[in-house]
Structures are given as C-alpha cells and as structure tokens.
PAROMI-235388 format. One line per 8 residues: number of its first residue (from 1); their letters; for each residue y negated, x negated, z negated of C-alpha. Coordinates in steps of 0.25 Angstrom, whole numbers, plus 5000, padded with zeros to 4 digits. Example, Ala and Ser with C-alpha at 12.3 -4.5 7.8 and 13.67 -1.06 7.14 Angstrom:
# PAROMI-235388
1) AS) 5018 4951 4969 ~ 5004 4945 4971
***
This chain:
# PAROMI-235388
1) XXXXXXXX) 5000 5000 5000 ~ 4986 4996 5003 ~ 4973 5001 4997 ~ 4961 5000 5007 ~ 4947 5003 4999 ~ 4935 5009 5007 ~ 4921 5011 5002 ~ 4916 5025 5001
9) XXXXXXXX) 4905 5030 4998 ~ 4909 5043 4988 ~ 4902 5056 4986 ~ 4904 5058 4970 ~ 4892 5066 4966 ~ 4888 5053 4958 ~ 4884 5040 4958 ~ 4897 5035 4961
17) XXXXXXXX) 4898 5033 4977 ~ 4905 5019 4978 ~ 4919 5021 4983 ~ 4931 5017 4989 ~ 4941 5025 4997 ~ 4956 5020 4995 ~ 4967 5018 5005 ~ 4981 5016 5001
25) XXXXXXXX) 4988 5014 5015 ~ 4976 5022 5023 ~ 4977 5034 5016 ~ 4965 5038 5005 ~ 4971 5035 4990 ~ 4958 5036 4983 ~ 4944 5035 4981 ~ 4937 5027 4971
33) XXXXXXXX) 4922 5026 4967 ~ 4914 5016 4960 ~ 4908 5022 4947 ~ 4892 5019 4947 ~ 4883 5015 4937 ~ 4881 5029 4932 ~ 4894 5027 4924 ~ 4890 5018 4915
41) XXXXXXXX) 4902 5009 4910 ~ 4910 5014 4922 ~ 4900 5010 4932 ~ 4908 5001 4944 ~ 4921 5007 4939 ~ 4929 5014 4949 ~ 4934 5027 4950 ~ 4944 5036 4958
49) XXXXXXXX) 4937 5048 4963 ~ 4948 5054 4972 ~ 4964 5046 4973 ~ 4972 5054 4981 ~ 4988 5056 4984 ~ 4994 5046 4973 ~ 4980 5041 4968 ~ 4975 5055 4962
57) XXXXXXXX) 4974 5054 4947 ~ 4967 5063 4937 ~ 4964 5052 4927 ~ 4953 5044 4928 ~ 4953 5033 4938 ~ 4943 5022 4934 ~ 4944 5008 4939 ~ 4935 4995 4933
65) XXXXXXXX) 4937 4991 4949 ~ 4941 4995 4962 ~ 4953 4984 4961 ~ 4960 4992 4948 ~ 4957 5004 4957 ~ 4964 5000 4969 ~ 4976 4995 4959 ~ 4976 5008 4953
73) XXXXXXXX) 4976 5016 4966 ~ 4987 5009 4970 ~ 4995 5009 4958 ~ 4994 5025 4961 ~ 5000 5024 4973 ~ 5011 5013 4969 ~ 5016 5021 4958 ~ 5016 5035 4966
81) X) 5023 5031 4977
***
C-alpha cells in the first residue's frame, strides 16, 4: 500500500483551511486539516476531518504531525484488511 498526500485547501467554516487529501492505492482514505492558531495548544496539530471506508473512526483523530497521521492512516488499513 501507498499513501499519496495532496494539498487542499478545505472549506470547514473556521480558521482551519490547510489540508491534505489521502491516497491509499488512488483511492481517497481521508482528509486531514491542520488546526490554526485559533486553537490555542493545538494549534499545527493535525486532525481527521472525513476518513473513509477503513479510516472512518468516531474517536477523535489528533495528530502532533502529519507523519503519525500517515502511520495511523495506515495502521487502519493494515489492520482491517
């Protein structure tokens, strides 16, 4: 498996509009954004606005980077399959 990331600008209603679009194998797994400054202690922090298939989750998804994203992304898909 391959993860391809893709920057993305994303409409969230906030301050949070850095993304990236994730690929596992060309197909869309995920969308991360980077939280803004707005959040305070969070701020740079990455989290998952939308996984998809095998990466949906309804815990909270926060990452300190977008590497522990990616490796989290793809334990998901690792584990599921």
């Amino acid at each position: 498996m391959t993860l391809r990331l893709q920057p993305v600008q994303v409409a969230t209603g906030s301050y949070d509009v850095d993304g990236q679009l994730v690929f596992a194998d060309g197909l869309l797994v995920a969308v991360l954004v980077r939280l803004s400054d707005d959040h305070n202690d969070l701020a740079g922090m990455w989290f998952l606005e939308a996984g998809f298939g095998r990466v949906v989750t309804t815990e909270l998804a926060l990452f300190a980077d977008i590497d522990k994203a990616q490796s989290w992304i793809e334990q998901r898909l690792a584990h599921a399959a």
